[in-house]
C-alpha positions as CSV (number, residue, x, y, z in Angstrom):
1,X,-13.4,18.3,-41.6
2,X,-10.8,18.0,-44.3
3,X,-7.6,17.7,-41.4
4,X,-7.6,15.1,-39.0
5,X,-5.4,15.6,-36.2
6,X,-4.0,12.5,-34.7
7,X,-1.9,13.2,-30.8
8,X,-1.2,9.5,-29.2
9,X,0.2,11.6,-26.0
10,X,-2.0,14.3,-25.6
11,X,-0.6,16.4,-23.1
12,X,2.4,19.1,-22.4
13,X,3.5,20.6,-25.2
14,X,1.7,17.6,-27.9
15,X,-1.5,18.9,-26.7
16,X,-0.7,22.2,-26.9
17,X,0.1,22.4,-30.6
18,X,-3.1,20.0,-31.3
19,X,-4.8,22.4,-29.9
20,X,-3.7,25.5,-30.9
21,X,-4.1,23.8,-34.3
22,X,-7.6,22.6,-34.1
23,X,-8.9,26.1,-33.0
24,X,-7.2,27.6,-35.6
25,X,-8.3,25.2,-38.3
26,X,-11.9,25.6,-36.5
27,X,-14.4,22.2,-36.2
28,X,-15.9,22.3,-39.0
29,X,-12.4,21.9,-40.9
30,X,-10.7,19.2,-38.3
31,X,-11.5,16.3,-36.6
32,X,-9.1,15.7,-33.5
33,X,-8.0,12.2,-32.1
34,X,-6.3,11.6,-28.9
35,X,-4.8,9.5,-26.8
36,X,-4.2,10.3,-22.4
37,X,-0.8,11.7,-22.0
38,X,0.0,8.4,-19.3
39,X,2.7,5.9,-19.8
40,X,4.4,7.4,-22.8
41,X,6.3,4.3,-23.9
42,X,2.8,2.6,-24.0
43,X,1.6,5.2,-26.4
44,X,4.6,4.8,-28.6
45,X,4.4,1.5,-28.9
46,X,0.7,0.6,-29.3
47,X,-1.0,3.6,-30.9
48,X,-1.6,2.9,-34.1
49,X,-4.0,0.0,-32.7
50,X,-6.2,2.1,-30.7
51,X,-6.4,5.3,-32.9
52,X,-7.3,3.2,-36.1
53,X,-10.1,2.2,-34.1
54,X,-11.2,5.7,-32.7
55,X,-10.7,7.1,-36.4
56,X,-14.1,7.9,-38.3
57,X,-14.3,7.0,-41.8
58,X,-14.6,10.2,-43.8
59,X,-14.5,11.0,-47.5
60,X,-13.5,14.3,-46.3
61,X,-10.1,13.8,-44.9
62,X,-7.5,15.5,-47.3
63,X,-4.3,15.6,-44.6
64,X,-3.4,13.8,-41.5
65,X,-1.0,15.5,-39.3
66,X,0.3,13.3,-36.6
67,X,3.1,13.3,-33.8
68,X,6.2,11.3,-34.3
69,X,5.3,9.3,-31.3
70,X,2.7,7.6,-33.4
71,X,4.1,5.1,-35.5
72,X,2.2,6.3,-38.8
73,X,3.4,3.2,-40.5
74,X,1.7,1.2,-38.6
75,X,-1.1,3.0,-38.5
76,X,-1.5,3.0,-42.5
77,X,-1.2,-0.8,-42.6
78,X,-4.2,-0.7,-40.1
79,X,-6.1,1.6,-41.8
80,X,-4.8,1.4,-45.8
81,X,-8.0,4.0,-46.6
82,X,-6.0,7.1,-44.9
83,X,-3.3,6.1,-47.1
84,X,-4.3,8.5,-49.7
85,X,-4.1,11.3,-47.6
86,X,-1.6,13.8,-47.5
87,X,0.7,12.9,-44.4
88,X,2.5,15.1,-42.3
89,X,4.3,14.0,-38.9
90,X,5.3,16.7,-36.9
91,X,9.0,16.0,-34.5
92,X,9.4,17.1,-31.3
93,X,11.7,15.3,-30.4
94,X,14.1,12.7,-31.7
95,X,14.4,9.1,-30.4
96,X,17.5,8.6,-32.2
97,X,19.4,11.0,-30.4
98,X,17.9,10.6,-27.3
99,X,19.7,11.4,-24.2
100,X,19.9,7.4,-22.1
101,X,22.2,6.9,-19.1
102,X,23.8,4.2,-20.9
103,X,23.7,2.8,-24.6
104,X,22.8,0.0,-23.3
105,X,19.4,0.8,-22.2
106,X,18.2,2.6,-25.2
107,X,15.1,0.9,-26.6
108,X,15.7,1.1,-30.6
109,X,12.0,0.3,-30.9
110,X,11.2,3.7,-30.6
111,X,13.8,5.1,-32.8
112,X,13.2,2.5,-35.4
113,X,9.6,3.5,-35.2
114,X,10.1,7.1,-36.0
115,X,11.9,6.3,-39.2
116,X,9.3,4.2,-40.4
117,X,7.2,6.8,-39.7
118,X,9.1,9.6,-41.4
119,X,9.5,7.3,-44.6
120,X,5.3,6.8,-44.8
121,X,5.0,10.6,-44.0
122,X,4.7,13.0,-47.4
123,X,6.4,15.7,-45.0
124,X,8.6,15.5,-42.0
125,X,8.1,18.6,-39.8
126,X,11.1,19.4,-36.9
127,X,10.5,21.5,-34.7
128,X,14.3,22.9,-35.1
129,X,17.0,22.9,-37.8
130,X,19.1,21.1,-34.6
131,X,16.6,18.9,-34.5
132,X,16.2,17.9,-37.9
133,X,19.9,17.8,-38.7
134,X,20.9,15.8,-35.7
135,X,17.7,12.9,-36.8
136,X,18.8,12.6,-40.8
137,X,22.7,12.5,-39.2
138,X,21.7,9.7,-37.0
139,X,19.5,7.6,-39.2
140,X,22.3,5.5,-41.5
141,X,24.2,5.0,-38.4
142,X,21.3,3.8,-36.5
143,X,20.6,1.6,-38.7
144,X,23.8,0.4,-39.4
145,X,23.7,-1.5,-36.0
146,X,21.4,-4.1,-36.9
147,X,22.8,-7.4,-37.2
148,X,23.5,-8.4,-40.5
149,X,20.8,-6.7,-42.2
150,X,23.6,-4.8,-44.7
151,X,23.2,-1.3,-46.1
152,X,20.3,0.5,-46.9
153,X,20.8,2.8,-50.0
154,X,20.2,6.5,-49.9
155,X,17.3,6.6,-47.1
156,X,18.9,9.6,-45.9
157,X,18.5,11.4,-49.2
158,X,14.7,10.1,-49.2
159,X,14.2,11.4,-45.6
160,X,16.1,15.1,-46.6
161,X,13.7,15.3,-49.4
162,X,10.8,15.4,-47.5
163,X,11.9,17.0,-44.0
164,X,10.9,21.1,-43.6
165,X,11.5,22.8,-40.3
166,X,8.4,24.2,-38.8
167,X,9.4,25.8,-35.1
168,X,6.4,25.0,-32.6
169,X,4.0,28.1,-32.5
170,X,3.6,30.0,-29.4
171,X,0.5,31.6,-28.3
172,X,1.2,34.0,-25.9
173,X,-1.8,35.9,-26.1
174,X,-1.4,40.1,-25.4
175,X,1.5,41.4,-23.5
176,X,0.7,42.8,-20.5
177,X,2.0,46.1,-19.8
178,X,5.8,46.4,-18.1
179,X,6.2,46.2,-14.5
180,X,8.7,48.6,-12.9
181,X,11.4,50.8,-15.1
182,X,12.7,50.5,-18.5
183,X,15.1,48.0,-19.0
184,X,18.7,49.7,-19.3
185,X,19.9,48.9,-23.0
186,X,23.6,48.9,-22.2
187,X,22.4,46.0,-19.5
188,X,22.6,42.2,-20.7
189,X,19.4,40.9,-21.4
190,X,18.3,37.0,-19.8
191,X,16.9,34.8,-21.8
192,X,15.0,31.6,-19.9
193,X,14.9,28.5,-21.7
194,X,12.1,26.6,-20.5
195,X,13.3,23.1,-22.4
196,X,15.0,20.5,-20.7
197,X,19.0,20.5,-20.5
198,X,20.1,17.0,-21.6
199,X,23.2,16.1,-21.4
200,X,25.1,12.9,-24.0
């Protein structure tokens, strides 16, 4: 049980990674933590409170990998003995550049809370380059909109030193055998992207 596995929205694709994770990893090497995948702003915001009470103490924890809806910072001030542990938060998706009707009605909290997290984090894992880039391109101006708080020095150097790019595995099993004839190679192939569109 030397990974623990910490989801706050465990459903879609957040469970599906903890999962595929935990049966790769096997029991008797992780212990999984979750939260219901219901009222996602509720998990981002409140987390850290009920997972630091679900977590076990264990002498055997060597990494925690969590999701970047969990504010890790938090969570470490709740629980200062997983501290130690190396900490990995794994983006899949980026509340800085989050698509909102109108600038007006973005919640920073949620935003702010993922760079807190990436800044108690060892390793920042995106699930894309795009994704990666467009979060460390964001963070200084992001920041930079808080009211007379000043500049922050180099916290997008700090973030870049730590952020890998890790694209979410897929387990798609066996495939089963064509149906129908050979695709023509001269013909274009489709591609389905089954990701939302979002549009800025």
């Amino acid at each position: 049980m030397s990974v623990l596995l910490l989801e706050p929205f465990y459903g879609g694709s957040h469970r599906q990674l903890m999962d595929l994770l935990s049966s790769e990893l096997g029991p008797q090497n992780c212990r999984l933590v979750t939260l219901p995948a219901t009222k996602w702003h509720w998990r981002a915001r409140t987390a850290a409170l009920w997972l630091a009470e679900r977590i076990e103490p264990s002498a055997r924890y060597r990494v925690l990998l969590a999701s970047g809806v969990l504010n890790l910072a938090e969570l470490l001030g709740l629980r200062p003995d997983l501290a130690p542990l190396r900490k990995l938060l794994y983006m899949h998706e980026n509340q800085l550049a989050y698509p909102v009707q109108k600038e007006q009605q973005r919640d920073y909290q949620y935003g702010y809370n993922q760079v807190v997290s990436c800044l108690a984090a060892d390793v920042v894992l995106f699930n894309s380059c795009f994704n990666r880039d467009i979060f460390l391109a964001a963070v200084e101006p992001f920041l930079g909109r808080v009211p007379g708080a000043g500049r922050l020095g180099s916290l997008r150097l700090r973030l870049e030193d730590k952020a890998r790019v890790l694209p979410f595995p897929v387990d798609v099993g066996p495939f089963p055998p064509p149906v129908g004839p050979a695709r023509d190679p001269a013909t274009p192939l489709h591609i389905v992207w089954p990701h939302r569109w979002s549009v800025g």
